[in-house]
C-alpha positions in Angstrom: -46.9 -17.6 141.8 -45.9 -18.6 145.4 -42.9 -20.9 145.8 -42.0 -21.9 149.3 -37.8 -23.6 149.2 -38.0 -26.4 152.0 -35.9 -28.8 153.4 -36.1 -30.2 157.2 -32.1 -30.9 157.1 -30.0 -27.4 157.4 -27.0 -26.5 155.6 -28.6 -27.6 152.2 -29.1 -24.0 150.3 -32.1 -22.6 151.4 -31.9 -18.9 151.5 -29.3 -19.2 148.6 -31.4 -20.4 146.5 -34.6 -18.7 147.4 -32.6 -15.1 147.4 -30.9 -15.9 143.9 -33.8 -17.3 142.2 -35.8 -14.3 143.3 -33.1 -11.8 142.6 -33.4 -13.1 138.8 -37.0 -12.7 139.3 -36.6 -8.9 140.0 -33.8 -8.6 137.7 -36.0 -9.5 134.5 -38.8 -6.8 135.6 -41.4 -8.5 138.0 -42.2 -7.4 140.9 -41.0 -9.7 143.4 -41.5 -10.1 147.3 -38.8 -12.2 149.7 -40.8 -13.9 153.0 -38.0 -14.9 155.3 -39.7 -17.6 158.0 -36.1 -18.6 159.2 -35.0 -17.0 162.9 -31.5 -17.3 161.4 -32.5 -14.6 159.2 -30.3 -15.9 156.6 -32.5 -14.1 153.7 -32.6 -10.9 155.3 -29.0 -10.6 156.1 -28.2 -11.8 152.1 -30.5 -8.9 150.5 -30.7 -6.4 153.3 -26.6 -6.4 153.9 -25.9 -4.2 157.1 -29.3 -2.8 156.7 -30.2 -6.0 158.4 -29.2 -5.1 161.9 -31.6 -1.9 162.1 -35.2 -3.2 161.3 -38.2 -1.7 163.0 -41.0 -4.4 161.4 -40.3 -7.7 160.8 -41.5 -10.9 159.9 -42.2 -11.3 163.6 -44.7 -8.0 164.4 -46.9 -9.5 160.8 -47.3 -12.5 163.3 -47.7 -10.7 166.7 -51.2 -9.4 165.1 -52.6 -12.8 165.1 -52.0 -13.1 168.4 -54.8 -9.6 168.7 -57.4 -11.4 167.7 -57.4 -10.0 164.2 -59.9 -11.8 162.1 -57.5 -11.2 158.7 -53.8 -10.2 159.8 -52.6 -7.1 156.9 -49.5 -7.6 155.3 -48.9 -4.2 154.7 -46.1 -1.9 153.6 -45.0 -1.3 157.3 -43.7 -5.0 157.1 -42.1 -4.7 154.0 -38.5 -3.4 153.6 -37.4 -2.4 150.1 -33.5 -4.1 149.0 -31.3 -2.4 146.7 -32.4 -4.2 144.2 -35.0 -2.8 141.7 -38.7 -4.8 141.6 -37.2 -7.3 144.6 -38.7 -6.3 148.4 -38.0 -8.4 151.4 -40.6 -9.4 154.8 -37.4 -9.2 157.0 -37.3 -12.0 159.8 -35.7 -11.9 163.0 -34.6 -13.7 166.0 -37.7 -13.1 168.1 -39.7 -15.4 165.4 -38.8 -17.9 167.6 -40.5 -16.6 170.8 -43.8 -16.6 168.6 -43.9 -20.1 167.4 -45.1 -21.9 170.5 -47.9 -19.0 171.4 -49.3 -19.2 167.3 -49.2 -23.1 167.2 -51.5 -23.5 170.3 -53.7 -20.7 169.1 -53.5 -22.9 165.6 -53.0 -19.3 163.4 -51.8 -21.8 160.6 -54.0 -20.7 157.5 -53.2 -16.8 158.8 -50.4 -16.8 156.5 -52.4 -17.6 153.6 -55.1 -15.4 154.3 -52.2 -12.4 154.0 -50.9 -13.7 150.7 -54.6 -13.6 149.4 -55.1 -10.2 150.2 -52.1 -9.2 148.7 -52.0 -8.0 145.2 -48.5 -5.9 144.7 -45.9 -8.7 143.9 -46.2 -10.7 141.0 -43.7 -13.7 142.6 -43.1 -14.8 146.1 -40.5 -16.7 147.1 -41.0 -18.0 151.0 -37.6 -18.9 153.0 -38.2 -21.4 155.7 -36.3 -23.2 158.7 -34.7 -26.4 158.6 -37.6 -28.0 160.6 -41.4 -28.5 159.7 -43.2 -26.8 162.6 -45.6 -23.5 162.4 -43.6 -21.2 160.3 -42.7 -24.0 157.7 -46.6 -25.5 157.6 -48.1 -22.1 157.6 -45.7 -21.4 153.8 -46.6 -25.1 152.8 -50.3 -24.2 153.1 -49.9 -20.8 151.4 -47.8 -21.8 148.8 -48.8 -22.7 144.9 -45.6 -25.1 145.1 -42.6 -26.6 146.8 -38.8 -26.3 145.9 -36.5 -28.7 147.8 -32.4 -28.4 148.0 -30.8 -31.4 148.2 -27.0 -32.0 149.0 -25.8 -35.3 147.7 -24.9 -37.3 150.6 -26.6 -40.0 152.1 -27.8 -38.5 155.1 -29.4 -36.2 152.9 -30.8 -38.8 150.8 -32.8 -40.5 153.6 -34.0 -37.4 155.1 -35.7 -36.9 151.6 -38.2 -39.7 151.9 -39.1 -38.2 155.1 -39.8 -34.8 154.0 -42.0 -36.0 150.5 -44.1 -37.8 152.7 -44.5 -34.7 155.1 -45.2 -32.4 152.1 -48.1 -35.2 150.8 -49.3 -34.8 154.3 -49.8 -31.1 154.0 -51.5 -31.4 150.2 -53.8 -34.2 151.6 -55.1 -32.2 155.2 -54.4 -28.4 154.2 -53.4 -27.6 150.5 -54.6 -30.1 148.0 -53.1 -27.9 144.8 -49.7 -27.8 146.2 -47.2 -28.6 143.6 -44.0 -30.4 144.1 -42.3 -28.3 141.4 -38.4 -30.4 142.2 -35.9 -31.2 143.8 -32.5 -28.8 143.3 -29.8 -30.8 143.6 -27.5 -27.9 144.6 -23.4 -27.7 145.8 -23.2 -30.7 142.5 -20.0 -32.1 142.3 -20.2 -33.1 138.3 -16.5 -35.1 138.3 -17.7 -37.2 141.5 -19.1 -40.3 141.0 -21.1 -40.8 144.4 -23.3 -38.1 144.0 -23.8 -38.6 140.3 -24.7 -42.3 141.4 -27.2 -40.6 144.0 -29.3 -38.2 141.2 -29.3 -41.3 139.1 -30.8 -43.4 142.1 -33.5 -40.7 143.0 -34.4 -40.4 139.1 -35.0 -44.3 138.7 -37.1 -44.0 141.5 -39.5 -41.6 139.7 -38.5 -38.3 142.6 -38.6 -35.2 140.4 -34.9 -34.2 140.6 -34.6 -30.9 138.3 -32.3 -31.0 135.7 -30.6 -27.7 136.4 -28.0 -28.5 138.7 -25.8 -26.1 141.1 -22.6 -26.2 141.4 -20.2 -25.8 144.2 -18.1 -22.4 144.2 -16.6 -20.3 146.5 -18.2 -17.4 144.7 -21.2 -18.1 146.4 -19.0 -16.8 150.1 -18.5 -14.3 148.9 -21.8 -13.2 147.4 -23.0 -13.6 151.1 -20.4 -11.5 152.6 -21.1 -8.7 150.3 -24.9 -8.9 150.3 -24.9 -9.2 146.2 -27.0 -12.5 145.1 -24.8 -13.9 141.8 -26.9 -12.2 138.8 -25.7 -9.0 140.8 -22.2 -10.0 141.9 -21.0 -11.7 138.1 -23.2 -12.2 135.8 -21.1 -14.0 133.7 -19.8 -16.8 136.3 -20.4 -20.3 136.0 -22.4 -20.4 139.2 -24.9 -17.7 137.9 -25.4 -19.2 134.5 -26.9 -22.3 136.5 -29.3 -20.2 139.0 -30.4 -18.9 135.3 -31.2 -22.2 133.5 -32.6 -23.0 136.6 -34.9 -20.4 136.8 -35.4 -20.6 133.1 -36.9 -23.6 133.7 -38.9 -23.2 136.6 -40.8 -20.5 134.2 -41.3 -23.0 131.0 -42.8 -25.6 133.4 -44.8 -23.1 135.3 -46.1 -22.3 131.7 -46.8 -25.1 130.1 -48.7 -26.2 133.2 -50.7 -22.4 132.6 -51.5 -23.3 129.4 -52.8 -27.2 130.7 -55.0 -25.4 132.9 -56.2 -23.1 130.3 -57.0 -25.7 127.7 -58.8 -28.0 130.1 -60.9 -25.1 131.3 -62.2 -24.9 127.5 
């Protein structure tokens, strides 16, 4: 299963969620692979810790080869840097991403991604990180993904922004990736006692958007999970905060399987 986490509007969660969700992932026994697509490296500073700052291979030398006129770029081991974690691996990302993007858009390398992916058979789950903006990097894990997470803050700016970004993702399942799933919306930092952005889930639910029902909470916990490079199933298994990234994941997995077992019985 690939899941790419996407949202065009920063600040929303991203490599949170994508780091936590896949640190549960590894936690339960299955193999699982991190692909950070964000300059920021936000992903690769939150499982790599320190270990961050002294990277030979990154995210950006997998993408240098399709610059070399390699008919099927390898995503090998050399680009893959083992966390601390057991079963959970990481395709580091780093600031010279950015220097790529223009040279692999006009060179239209956008299906080289997925190519990778299909030629690799160690990880049982992918989890793809992307940048707040839907250029190369971001289309390139839209078209190799199975499906599509999407944070989601609860203020209006955030609201609006989300029409924008559903019609950008049809866009990609009509021209690149017709079996690309919109798996939900996470509506994450929740404010449960609030009423505007209780009043904003039930707007986007009466209007048919698949908001998740696992919500996420806002905590401070979640500081200091980044500063010390331990995603929450790590850092207290037992807080609030973590409980919620579980149900979440929980059900994730139950959907993911009863649309398996759809598939199967239509097959027959």
């Amino acid at each position: 299963m690939r899941r790419v986490v996407f949202n065009q509007k920063g600040g929303v969660g991203k490599s949170t969620i994508t780091c936590n969700l896949a640190a549960i992932s590894a936690a339960r026994g299955v193999r699982t692979l991190v692909i950070d697509l964000d300059p920021q490296a936000n992903s690769t500073h939150y499982l790599l810790g320190a270990a961050a700052e002294n990277l030979n291979n990154t995210a950006t030398g997998f993408f240098d080869q399709m610059l070399n006129f390699k008919l099927r770029p390898l995503l090998t081991e050399d680009f893959i840097a083992a966390t601390s974690f057991e079963n959970l691996f990481l395709l580091p990302a780093d600031a010279a991403l950015e220097e790529l993007q223009a040279k692999l858009e006009s060179r239209y390398k956008i299906y080289k991604l997925r190519e990778a992916l299909d030629g690799l058979d160690d990880f049982d789950e992918i989890w793809i990180d992307t940048p707040p903006a839907l250029h190369f990097y971001t289309r390139s894990a839209l078209i190799a993904a199975d499906a599509c997470l999407i944070p989601f803050d609860c203020d209006e700016f955030a609201r609006r922004a989300l029409y924008s970004l559903l019609d950008n993702v049809q866009e990609i399942r009509a021209d690149h990736n017709a079996d690309l799933l919109v798996e939900g919306i996470i509506v994450n930092q929740f404010q449960a006692r609030a009423i505007f952005p209780q009043a904003i889930v039930d707007e986007l639910r009466s209007e048919g958007l698949p908001v998740l029902d696992a919500m996420l909470s806002s905590s401070v916990k979640i500081k200091e999970s980044h500063q010390r490079a331990l995603p929450m199933i790590h850092l207290d298994r037992q807080h609030k905060l973590t409980n919620e990234y579980v149900q979440l994941f929980d059900a994730l997995e139950t959907a993911r399987k009863i649309r398996a077992k759809a598939a199967e019985k239509q097959r027959k």
